[in-house]
C-alpha positions as CSV (number, residue, x, y, z in Angstrom):
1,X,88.2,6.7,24.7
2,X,91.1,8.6,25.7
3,X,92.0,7.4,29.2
4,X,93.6,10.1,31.0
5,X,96.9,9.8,32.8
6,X,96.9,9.6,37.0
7,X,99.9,11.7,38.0
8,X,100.2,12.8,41.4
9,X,98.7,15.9,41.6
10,X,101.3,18.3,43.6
11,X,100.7,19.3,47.3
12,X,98.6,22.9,47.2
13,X,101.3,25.6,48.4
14,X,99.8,28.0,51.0
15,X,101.3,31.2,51.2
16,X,104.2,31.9,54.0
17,X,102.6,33.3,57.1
18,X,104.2,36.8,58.5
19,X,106.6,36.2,61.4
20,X,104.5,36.3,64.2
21,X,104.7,39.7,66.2
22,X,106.9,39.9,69.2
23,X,104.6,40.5,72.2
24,X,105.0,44.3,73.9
25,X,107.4,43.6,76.5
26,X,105.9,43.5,79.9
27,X,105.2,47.0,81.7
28,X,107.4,46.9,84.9
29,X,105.2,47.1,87.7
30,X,105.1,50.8,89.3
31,X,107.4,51.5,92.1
32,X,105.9,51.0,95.7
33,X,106.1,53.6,98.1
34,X,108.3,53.2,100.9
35,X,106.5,53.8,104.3
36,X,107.8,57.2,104.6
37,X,106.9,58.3,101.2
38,X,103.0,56.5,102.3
39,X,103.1,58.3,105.5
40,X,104.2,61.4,103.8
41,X,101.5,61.3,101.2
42,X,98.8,60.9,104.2
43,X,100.1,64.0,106.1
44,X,100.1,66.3,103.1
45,X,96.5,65.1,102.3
46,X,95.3,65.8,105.8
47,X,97.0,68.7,106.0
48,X,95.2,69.9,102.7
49,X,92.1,68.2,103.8
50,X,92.3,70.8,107.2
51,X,93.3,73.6,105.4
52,X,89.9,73.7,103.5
53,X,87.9,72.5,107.1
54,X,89.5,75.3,109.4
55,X,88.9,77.9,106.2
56,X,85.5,76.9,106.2
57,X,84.6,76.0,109.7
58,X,87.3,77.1,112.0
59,X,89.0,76.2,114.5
60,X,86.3,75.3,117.2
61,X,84.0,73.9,114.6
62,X,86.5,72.0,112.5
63,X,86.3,68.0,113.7
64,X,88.8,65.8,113.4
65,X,86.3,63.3,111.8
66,X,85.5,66.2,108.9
67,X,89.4,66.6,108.2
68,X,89.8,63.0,108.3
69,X,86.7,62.0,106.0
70,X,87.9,65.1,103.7
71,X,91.2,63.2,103.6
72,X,89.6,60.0,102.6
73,X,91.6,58.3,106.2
74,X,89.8,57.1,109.2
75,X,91.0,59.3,112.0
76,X,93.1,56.2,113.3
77,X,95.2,57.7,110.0
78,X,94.7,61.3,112.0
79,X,96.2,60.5,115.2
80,X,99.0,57.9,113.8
81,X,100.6,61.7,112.3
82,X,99.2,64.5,114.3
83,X,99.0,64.8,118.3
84,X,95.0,65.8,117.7
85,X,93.0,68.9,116.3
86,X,95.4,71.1,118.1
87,X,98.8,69.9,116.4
88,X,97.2,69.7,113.1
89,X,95.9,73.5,113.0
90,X,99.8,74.4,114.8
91,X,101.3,72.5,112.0
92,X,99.2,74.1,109.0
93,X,99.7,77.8,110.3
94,X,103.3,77.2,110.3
95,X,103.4,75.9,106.8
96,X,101.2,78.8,105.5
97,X,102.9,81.2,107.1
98,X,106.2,80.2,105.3
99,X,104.3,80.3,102.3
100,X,102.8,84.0,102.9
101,X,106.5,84.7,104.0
102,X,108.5,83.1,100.5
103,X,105.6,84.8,98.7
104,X,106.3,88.5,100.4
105,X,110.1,87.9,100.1
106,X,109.9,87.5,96.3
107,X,107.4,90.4,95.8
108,X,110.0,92.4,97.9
109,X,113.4,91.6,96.8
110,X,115.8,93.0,93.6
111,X,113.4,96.3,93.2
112,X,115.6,99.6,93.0
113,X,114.5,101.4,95.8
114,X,113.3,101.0,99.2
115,X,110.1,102.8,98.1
116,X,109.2,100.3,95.7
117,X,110.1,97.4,97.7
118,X,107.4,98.7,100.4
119,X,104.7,99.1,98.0
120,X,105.4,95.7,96.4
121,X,105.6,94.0,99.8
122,X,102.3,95.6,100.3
123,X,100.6,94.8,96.7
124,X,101.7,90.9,97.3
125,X,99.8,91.8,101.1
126,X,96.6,93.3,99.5
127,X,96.3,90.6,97.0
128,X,96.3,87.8,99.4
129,X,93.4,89.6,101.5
130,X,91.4,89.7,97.9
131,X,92.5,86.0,96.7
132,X,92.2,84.0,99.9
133,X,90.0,86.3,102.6
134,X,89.9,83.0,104.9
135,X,93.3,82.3,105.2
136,X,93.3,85.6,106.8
137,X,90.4,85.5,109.1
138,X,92.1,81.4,109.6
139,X,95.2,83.6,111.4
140,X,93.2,86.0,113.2
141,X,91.6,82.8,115.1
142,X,95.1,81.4,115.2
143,X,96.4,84.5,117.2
144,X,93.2,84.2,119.5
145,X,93.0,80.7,120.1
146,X,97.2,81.2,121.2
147,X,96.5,84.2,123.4
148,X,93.8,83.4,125.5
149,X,95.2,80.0,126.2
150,X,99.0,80.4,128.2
151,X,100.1,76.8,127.6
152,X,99.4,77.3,124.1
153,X,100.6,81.2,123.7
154,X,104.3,80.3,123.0
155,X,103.9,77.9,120.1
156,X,101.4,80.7,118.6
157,X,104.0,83.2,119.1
158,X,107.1,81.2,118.1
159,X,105.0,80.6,114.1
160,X,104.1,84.3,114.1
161,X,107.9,85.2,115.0
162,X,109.0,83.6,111.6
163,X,107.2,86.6,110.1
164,X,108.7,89.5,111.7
165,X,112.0,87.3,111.5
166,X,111.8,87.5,107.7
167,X,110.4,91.2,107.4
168,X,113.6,92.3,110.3
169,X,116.1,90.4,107.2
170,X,114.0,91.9,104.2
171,X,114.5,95.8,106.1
172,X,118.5,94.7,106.9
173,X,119.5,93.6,103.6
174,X,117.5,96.8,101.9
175,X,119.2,99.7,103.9
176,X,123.3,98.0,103.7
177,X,122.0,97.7,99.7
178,X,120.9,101.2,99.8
179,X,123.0,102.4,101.8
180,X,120.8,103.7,104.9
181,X,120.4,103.9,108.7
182,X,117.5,103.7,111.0
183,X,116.3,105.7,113.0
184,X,115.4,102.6,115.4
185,X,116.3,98.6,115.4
186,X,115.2,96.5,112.2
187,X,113.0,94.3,114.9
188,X,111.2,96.9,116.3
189,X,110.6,98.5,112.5
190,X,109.2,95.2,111.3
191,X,106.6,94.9,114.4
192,X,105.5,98.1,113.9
193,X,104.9,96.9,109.9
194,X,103.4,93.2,111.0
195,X,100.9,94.9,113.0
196,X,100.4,97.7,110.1
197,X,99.7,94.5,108.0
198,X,97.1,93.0,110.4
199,X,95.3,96.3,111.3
200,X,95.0,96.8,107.1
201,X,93.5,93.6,106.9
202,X,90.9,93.7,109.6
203,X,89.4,97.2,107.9
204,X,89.7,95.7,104.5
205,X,87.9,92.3,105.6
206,X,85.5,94.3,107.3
207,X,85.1,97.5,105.2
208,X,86.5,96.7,101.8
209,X,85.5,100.0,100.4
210,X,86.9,102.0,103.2
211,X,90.5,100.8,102.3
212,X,92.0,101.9,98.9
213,X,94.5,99.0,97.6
214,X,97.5,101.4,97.5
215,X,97.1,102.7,101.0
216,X,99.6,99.8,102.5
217,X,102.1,100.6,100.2
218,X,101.7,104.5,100.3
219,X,101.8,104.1,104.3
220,X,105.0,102.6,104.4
221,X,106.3,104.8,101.7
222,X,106.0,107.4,104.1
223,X,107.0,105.5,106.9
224,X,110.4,104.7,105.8
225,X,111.1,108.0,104.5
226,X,110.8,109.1,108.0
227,X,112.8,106.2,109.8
228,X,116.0,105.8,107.2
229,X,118.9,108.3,106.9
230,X,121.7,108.1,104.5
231,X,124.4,106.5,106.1
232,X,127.3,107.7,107.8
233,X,130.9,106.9,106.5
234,X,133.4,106.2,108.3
235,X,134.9,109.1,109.7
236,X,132.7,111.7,109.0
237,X,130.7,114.0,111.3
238,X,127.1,112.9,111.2
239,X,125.7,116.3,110.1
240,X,127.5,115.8,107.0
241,X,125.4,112.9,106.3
242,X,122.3,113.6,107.3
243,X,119.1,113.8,105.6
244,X,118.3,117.3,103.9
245,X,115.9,118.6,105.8
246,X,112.5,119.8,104.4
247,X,111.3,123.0,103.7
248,X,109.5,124.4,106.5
249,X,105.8,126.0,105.0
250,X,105.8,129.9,105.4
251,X,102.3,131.2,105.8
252,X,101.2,133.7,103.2
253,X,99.7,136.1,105.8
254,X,100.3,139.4,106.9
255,X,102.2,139.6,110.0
256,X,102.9,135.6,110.4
């Protein structure tokens, strides 16, 4: 019998493992807020918290413990950034009336005539009353709460001064573009229009039907054309400038 030969039998090969993968590197923990950027974050949520409260509730019946819970903060976090209810609302009506006031400027500025400046003014106006009706009825309380209350009344004033500040710049910069005069001082022109705008409101709010969208901007159309004159260059008599005036209507009538 054929004894087979014992040779060493080889050592199995396994196959050559794949480098092992490098692990992700590490994500870098995010960024913490500084205290003012925490603080910060906390006032704008309030003040967005209050915005929705005193739109829904007003002023009276808006609670600081609603705006705070809204928030998601106790109202420690409340009074740690506003003085109370009061500062809270007098902080929000200034920051939405700088908003109303960048939105009117844009809607007013590089159109080709005065004409079209009103009535865009007054489009950007009559869209607000239609998108955000409590905003507006939120600065009707805002001018009551300010007048009946004399300790208040100035810091109601000085916010609703920012508007005819910007409308007195907006009717300044249109008539040197165009080259006009008034008839009477910028200020006094945009009071008259501020209360225009808050009279239109009120009917619109109250009667929407009664108040045609274009009425605003036809109004001050009309108002301007009677308040602007070309002006007068230097050195030239005045009558020489002035408006042409308009035809006056003959009647049709025997003996008139």
């Amino acid at each position: 019998m054929e004894i087979a030969s014992h040779t060493p039998l080889s050592p199995a090969v396994t196959p050559a493992s794949p480098p092992a993968a490098e692990p992700p590197p590490a994500e870098s923990p995010p960024s913490r807020m500084t205290r003012e950027q925490r603080k910060a974050q906390t006032r704008e949520r309030l003040l967005a918290a209050a915005r929705r409260v005193f739109a829904s509730s007003g002023f009276h019946g808006a609670s600081v413990e609603e705006i705070a819970s809204m928030a998601g903060f106790s109202t420690g976090a409340l009074y740690s950034n506003f003085d109370g209810k009061e500062d809270l609302f007098l902080v929000l009506m200034e920051r939405e009336i700088a908003a109303h006031a960048r939105e009117i400027s844009a809607a007013v500025r590089d159109r080709a005539s005065v004409a079209e400046r009103a009535t865009g003014g007054a489009r950007q106006w009559m869209a607000m009353i239609e998108r955000e009706p409590e905003l507006l009825l939120l600065f009707m309380e805002f001018w009551a709460y300010g007048v009946r209350d004399p300790e208040v009344r100035p810091k109601v004033a000085a916010r609703f001064a920012q508007v005819r500040a910007l409308l007195t710049d907006l009717i300044t910069e249109g008539t040197r573009e165009f080259g006009l005069e008034l008839e009477l001082p910028a200020e006094q022109l945009a009071v008259a229009i501020d209360a225009l705008a808050d009279g239109i409101a009120r009917q619109k709010l109250a009667d929407p039907d009664a108040v045609p969208d274009d009425l605003m901007g036809r109004v001050l159309s009309l108002l301007f054309a009677g308040v602007t004159r070309p002006a007068q260059a230097p050195g030239m008599p005045a009558s020489e400038t002035a408006a042409p005036q308009r035809p006056t209507r003959t009647s049709t009538r025997s003996g008139r």
